[in-house]
MDTraj code that builds the backbone (N, CA, C; nanometers):
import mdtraj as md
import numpy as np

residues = "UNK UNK UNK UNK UNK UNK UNK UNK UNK UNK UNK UNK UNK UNK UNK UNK UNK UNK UNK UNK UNK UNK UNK UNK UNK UNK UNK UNK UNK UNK UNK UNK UNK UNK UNK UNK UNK UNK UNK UNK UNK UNK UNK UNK UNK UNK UNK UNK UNK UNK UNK UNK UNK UNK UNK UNK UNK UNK UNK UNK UNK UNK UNK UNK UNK UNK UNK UNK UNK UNK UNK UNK UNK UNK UNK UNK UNK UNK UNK UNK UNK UNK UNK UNK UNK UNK UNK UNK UNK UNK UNK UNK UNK UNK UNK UNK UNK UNK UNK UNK UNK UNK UNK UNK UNK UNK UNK UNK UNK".split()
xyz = np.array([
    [-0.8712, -0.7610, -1.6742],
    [-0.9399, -0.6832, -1.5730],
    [-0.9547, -0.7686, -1.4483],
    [-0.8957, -0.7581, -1.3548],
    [-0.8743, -0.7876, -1.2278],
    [-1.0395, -0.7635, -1.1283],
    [-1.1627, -0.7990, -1.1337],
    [-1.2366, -0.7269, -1.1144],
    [-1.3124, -0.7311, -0.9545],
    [-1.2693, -0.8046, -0.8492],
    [-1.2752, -0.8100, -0.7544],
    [-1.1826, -0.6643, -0.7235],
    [-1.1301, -0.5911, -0.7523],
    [-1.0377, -0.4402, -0.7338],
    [-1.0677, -0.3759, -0.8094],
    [-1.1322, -0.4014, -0.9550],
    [-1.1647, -0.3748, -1.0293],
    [-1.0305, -0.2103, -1.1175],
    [-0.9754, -0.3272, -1.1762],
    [-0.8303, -0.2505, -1.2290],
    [-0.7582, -0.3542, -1.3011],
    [-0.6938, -0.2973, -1.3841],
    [-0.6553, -0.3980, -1.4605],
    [-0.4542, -0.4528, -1.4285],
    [-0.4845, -0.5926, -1.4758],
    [-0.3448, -0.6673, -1.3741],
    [-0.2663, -0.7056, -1.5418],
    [-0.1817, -0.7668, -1.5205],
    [-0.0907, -0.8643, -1.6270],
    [0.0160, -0.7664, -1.6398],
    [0.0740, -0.8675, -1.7526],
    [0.2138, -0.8369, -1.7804],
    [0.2146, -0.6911, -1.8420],
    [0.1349, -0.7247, -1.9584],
    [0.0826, -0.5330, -2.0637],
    [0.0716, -0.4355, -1.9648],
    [-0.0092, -0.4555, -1.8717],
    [-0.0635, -0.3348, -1.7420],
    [0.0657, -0.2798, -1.6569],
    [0.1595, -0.3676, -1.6643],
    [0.2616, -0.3327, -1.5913],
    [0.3786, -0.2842, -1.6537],
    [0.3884, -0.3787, -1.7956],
    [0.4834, -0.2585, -1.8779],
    [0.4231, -0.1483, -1.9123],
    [0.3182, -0.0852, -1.9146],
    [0.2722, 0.0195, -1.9710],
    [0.3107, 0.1044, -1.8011],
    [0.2641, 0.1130, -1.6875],
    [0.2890, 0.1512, -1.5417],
    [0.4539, 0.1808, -1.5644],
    [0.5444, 0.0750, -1.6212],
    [0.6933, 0.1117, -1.6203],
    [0.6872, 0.2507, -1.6880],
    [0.6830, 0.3194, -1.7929],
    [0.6852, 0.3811, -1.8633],
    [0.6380, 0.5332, -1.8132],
    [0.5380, 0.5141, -1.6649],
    [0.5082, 0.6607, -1.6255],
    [0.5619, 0.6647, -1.5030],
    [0.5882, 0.8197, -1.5118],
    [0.6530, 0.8076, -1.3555],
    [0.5456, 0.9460, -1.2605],
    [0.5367, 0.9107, -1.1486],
    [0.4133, 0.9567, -1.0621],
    [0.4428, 1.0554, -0.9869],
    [0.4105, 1.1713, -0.9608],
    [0.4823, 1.2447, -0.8232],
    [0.3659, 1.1475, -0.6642],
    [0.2681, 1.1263, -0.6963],
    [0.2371, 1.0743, -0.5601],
    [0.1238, 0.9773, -0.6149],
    [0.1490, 0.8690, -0.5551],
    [0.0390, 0.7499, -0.5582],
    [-0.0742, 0.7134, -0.4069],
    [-0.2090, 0.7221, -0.4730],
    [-0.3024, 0.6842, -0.3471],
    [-0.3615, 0.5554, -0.4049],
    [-0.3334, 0.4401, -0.2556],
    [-0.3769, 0.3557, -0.2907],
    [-0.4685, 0.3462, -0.1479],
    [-0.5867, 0.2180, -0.1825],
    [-0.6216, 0.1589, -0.0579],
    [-0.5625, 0.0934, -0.0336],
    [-0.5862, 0.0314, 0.1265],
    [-0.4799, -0.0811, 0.2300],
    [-0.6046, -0.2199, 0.1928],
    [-0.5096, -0.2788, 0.1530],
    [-0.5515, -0.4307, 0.1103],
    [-0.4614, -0.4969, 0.2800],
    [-0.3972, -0.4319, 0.3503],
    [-0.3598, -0.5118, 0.4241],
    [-0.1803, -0.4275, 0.4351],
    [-0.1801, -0.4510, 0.5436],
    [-0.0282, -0.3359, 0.6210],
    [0.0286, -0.4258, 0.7353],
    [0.1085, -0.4183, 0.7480],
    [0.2257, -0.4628, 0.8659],
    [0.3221, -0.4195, 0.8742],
    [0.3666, -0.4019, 1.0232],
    [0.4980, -0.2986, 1.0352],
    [0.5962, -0.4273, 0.9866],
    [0.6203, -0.5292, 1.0175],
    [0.7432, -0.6312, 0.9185],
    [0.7304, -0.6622, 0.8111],
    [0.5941, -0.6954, 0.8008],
    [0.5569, -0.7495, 0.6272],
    [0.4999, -0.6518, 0.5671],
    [0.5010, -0.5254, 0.5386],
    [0.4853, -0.4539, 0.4448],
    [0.3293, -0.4221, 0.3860],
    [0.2961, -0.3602, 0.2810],
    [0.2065, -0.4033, 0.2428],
    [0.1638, -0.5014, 0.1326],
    [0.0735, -0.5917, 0.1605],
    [0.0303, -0.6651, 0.1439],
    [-0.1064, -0.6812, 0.0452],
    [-0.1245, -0.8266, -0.0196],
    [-0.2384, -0.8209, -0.1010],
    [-0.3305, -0.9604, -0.1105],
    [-0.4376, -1.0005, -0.1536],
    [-0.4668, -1.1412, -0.1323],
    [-0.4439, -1.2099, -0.2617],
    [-0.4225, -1.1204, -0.3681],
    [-0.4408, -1.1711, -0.5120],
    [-0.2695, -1.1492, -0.5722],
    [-0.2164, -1.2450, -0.6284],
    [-0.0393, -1.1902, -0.7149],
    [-0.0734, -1.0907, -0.8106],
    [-0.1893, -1.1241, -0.8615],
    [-0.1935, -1.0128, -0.9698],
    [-0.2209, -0.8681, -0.9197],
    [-0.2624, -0.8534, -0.8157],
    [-0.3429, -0.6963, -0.7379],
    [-0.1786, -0.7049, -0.7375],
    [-0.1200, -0.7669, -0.6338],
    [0.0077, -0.6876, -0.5641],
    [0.0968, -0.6585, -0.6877],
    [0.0885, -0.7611, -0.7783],
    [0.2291, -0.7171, -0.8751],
    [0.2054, -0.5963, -0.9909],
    [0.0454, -0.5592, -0.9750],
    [0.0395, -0.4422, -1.0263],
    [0.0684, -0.2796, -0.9344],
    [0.0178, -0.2970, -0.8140],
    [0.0163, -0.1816, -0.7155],
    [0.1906, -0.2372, -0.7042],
    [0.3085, -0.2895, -0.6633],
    [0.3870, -0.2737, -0.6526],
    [0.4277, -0.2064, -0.7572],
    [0.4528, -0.2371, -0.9232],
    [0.4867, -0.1769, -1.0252],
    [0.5074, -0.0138, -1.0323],
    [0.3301, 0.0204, -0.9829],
    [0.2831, 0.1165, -0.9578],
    [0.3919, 0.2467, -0.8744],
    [0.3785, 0.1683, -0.7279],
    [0.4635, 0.1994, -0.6168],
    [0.6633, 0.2328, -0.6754],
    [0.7015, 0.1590, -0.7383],
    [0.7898, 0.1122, -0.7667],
    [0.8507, 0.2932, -0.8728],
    [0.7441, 0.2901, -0.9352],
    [0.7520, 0.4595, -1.0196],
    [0.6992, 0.5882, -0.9820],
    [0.6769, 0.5413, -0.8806],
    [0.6209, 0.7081, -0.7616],
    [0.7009, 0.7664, -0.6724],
    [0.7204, 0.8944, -0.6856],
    [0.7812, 0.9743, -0.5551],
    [0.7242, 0.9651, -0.4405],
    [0.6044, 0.9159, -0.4289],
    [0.5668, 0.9323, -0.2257],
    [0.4275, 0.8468, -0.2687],
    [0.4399, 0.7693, -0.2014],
    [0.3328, 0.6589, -0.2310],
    [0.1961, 0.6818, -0.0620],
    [0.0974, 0.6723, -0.1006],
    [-0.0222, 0.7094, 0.0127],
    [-0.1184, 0.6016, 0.0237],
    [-0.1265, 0.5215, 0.0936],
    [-0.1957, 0.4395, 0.1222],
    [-0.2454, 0.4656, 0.2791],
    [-0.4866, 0.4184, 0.1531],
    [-0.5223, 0.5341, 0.3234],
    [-0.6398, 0.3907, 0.3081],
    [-0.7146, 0.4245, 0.4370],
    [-0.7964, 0.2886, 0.4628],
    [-0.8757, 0.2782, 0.6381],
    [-0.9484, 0.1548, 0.6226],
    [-0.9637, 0.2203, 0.7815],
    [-0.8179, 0.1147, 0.8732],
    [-0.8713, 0.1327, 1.0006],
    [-0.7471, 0.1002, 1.0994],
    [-0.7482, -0.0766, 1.0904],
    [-0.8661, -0.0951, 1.0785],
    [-0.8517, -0.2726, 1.0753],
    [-0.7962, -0.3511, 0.9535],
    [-0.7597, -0.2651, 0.8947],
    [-0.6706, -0.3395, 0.7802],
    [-0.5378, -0.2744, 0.8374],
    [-0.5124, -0.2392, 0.9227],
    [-0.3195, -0.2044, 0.9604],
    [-0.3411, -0.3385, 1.0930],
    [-0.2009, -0.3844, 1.0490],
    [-0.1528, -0.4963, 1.1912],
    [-0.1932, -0.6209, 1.0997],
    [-0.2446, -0.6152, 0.9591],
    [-0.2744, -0.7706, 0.9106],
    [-0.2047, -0.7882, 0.7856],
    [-0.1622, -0.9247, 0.7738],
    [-0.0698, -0.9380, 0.6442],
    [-0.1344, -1.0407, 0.5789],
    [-0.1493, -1.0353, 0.4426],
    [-0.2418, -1.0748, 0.3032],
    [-0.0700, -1.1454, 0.2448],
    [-0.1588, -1.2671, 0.1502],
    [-0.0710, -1.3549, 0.1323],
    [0.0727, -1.3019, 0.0354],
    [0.0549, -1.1722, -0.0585],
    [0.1760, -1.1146, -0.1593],
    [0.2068, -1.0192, -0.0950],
    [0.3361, -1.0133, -0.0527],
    [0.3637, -0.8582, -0.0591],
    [0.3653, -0.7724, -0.1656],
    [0.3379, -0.6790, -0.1411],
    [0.3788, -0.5350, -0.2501],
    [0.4593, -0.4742, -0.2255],
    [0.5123, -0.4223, -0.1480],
    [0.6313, -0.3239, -0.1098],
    [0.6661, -0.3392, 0.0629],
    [0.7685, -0.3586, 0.1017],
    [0.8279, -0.3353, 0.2585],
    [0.7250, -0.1774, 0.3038],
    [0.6979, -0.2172, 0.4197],
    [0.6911, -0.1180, 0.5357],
    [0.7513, 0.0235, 0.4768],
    [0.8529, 0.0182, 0.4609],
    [0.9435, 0.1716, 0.4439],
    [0.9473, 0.2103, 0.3169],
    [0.8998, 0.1559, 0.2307],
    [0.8484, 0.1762, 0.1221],
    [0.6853, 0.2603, 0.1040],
    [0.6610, 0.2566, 0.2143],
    [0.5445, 0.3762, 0.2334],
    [0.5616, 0.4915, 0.2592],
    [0.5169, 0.6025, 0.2233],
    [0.5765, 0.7758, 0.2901],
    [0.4360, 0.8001, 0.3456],
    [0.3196, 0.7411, 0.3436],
    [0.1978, 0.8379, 0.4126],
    [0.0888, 0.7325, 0.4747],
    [0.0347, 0.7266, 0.5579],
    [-0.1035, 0.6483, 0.5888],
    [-0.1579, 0.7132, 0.6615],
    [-0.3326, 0.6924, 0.5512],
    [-0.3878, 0.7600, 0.6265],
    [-0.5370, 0.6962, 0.6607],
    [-0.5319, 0.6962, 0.7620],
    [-0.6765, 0.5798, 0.8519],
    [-0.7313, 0.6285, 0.9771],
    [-0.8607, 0.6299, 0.9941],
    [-0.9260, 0.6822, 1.1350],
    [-0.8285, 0.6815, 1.2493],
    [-0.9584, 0.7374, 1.3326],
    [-0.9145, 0.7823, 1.4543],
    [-0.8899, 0.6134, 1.5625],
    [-0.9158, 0.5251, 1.5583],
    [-0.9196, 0.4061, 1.6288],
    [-0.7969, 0.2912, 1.5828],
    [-0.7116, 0.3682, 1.5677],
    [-0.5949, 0.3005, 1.5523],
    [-0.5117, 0.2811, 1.6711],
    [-0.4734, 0.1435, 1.6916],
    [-0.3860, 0.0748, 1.8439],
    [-0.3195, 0.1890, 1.8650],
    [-0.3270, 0.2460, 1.9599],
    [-0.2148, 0.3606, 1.9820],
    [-0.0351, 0.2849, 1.9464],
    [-0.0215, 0.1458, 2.0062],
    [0.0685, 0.1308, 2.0070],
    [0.1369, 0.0592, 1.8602],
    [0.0297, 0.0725, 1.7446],
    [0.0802, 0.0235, 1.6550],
    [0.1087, 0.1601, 1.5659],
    [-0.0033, 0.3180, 1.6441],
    [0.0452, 0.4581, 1.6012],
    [0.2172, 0.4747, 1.5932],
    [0.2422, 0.4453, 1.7022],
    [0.3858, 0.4621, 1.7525],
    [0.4936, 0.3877, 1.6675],
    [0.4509, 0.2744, 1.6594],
    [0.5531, 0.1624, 1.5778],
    [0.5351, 0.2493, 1.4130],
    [0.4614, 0.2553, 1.3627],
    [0.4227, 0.3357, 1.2196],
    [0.5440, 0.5023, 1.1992],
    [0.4744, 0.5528, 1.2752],
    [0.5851, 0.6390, 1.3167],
    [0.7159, 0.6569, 1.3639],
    [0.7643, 0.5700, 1.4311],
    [0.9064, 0.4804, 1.4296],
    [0.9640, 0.4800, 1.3289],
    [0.8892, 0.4494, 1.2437],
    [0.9172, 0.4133, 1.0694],
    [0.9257, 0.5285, 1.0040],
    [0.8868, 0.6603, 1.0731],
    [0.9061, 0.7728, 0.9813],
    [0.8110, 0.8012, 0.8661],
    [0.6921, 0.7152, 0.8435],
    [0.5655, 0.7334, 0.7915],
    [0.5262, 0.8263, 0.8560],
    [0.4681, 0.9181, 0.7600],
    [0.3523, 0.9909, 0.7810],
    [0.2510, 0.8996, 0.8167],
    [0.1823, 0.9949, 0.9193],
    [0.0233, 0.9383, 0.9854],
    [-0.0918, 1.0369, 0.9674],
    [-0.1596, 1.0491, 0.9086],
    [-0.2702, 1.1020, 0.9352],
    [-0.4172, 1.0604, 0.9487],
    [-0.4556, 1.0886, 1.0797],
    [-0.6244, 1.0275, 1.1109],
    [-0.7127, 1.1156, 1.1060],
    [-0.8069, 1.0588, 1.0064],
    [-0.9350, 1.1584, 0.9577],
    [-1.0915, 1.0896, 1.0679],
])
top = md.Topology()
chain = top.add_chain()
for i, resn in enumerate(residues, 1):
    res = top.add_residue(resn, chain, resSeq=i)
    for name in ("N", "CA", "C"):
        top.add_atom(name, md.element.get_by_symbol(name[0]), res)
traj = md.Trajectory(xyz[None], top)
């Protein structure tokens, strides 16, 4: 049990994740960048949410705006490996644009 995320990490957690497959995954933003992807502070968080990511049709990662534009030490998945984000209204306009570039869905609540 991973409990700072409170979810469970390791090797078992992730072969068992191989085994299902998802039509859509919501995660929170531990951390986003349009080059570095998303991101995590812990190997074990990312190498479980990648796993995760890895067996889903459209993956959703929502959060507020100050976790987009910052990169955490693991990646989890490239940038384009996202299909949806969704984070307030106070997002850099110009990092709106770059996101969308990318063909991500945006939506601000």
């Amino acid at each position: 049990m991973f409990k700072p995320a409170m979810r469970v990490v390791g090797m078992t957690a992730i072969e068992m994740v191989k085994r299902i497959r998802f039509d859509i995954v919501f995660m929170g933003i531990c951390s986003f960048h349009i080059h570095h992807g998303f991101s995590a502070s812990y190997i074990e968080e990312a190498e479980i949410l990648s796993a995760t990511i890895r067996q889903s049709d459209h993956t959703v990662i929502m959060g507020p705006s100050n976790k987009l534009d910052k990169v955490a030490t693991y990646q989890i998945v490239t940038a384009n490996e996202i299909d949806t984000i969704i984070t307030d209204e106070e997002i850099n306009p110009s990092l709106k644009k770059q996101i969308e570039s990318l063909e991500i869905a945006l939506t601000l609540v």
